[in-house]
SELOVEX-217934 format. One record per residue (C-alpha): residue number from 1; x, y, z. Coordinates in steps of 0.001 Angstrom, whole numbers, plus 500000, padded with zeros to 6 digits. Layout:
REM residues N
nr  px  py  pz
NUM  X  Y  Z
...
***
This chain:
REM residues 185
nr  px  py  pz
1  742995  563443  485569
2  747092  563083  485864
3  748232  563696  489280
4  750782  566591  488258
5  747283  568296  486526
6  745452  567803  490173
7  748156  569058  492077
8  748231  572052  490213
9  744541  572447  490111
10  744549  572237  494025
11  747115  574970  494381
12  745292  576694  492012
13  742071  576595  494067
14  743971  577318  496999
15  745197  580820  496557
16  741963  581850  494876
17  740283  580500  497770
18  742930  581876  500627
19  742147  584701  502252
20  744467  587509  503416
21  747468  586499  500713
22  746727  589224  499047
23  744715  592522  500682
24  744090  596262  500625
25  745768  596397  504005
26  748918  596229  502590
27  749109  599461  500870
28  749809  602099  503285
29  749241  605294  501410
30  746286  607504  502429
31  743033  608175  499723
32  741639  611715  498914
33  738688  612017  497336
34  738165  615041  495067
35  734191  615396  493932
36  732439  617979  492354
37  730441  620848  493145
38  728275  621403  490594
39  726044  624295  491517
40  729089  626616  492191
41  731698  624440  489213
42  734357  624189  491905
43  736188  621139  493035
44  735586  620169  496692
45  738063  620103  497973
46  739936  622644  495667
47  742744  622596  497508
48  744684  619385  499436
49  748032  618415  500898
50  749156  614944  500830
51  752760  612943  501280
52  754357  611091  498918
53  752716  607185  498490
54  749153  608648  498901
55  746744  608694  496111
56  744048  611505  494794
57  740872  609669  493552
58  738548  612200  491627
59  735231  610930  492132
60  731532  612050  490885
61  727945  610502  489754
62  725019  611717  488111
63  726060  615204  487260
64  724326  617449  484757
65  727592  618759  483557
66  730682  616841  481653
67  733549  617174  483994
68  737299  616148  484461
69  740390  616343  486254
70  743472  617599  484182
71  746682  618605  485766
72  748572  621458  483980
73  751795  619979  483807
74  750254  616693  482055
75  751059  614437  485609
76  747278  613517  485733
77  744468  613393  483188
78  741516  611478  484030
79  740410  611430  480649
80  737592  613125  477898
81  734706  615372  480389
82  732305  613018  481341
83  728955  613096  483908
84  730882  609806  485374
85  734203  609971  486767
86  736435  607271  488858
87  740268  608334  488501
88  742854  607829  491280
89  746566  609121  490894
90  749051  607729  493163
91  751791  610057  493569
92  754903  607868  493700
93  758149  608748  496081
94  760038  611421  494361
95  757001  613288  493136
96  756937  616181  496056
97  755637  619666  494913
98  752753  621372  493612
99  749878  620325  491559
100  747342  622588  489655
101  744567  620967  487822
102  741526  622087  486445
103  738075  620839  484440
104  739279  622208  480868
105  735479  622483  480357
106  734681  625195  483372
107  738727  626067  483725
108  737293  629815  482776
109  734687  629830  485432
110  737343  629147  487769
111  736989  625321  488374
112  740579  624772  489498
113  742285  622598  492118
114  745528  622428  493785
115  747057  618885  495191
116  750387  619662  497484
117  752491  616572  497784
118  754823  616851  500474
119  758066  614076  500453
120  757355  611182  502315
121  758610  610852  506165
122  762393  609168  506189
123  762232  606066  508633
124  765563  605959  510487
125  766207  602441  512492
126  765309  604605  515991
127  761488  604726  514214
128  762064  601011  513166
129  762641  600061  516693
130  760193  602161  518491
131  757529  601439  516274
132  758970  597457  516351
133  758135  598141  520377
134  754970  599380  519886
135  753812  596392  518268
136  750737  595339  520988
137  750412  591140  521381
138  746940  591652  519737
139  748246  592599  516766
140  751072  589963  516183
141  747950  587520  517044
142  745679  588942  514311
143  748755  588145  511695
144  749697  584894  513036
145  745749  583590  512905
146  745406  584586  509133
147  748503  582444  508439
148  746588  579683  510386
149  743163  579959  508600
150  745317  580128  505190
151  747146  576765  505883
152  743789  575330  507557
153  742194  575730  504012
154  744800  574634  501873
155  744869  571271  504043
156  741073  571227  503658
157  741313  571480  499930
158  744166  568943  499520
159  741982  566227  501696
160  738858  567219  499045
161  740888  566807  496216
162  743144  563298  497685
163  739175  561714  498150
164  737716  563217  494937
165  740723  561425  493369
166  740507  557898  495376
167  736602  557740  493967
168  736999  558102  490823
169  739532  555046  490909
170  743048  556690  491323
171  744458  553695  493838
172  747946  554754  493290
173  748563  558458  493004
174  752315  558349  492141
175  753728  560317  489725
176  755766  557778  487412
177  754057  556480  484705
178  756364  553309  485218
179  754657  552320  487838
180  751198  552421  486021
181  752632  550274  483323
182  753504  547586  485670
183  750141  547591  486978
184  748005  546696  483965
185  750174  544255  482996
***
């Protein structure tokens, strides 16, 4: 294998393999789970109030009865009635106001919902730097050490792959081809 085709390999390995590049943690809007009650057709919650960022996730199994989750003003749909539903919205900044949507199979037996999306909290920099001072030692340690255990593996993975590359014969791991030329002859 060429060195340039290793090297990329290895990186490649290396942020599948990382931990914490990438996590749920990140997000910082809230989840509310809508589900269904099926022996009275009513969403539970019917009614909720979230900010601006957060998402609505309309969520049921196993019931006897089709079901979905359509807002009137076309914002949402989570698709044809089914028994099996797993639909989150994210309401995006700028999307403040009032929500009503209903199951258009049980919409007549009053199976309606209402999702109130107040506007997300302005930071100004006094909140920056009070919630900068908050910041507890603890914390700043638990970020620090998953930056640590990120660059421990990707020097564990380059030593693997430098060793699985000396075995198989690779003396000389430059990258001109020059150089290899010389060499055989």
């Amino acid at each position: 294998m060429k060195p340039q085709n290793l090297f990329a390999l290895s990186l490649l390995l290396a942020s599948l393999l990382s931990p914490g590049l990438v996590s749920a943690d990140d997000y910082d809007g809230e989840v509310v789970v809508i589900t269904v009650d099926s022996t009275n057709l009513r969403f539970s919650p019917s009614e909720v109030t979230i900010q601006e960022g957060d998402s609505v996730r309309f969520f049921w199994s196993g019931q006897l009865l089709p079901h979905n989750a359509v807002a009137e003003d076309g914002t949402f749909d989570s698709g044809d009635p089914s028994r099996e539903v797993d639909y989150t919205f994210v309401f995006e900044l700028g999307t403040n106001g009032t929500y009503e949507f209903v199951c258009e199979p049980h919409e007549s037996a009053g199976m309606v919902g209402t999702i109130n999306v107040e506007p997300a909290p302005v930071a100004n920099e006094s909140d920056i730097v009070q919630d900068g001072d908050q910041l507890d030692s603890e914390e700043i340690q638990d970020d620090s050490s998953s930056i640590h255990l990120d660059a421990i593996y990707l020097v564990i993975l380059l030593i693997i792959v430098y060793f699985v590359g000396r075995s198989r014969g690779g003396t000389n791991l430059g990258y001109s081809n020059q150089e290899n030329t010389d060499q055989e002859e």
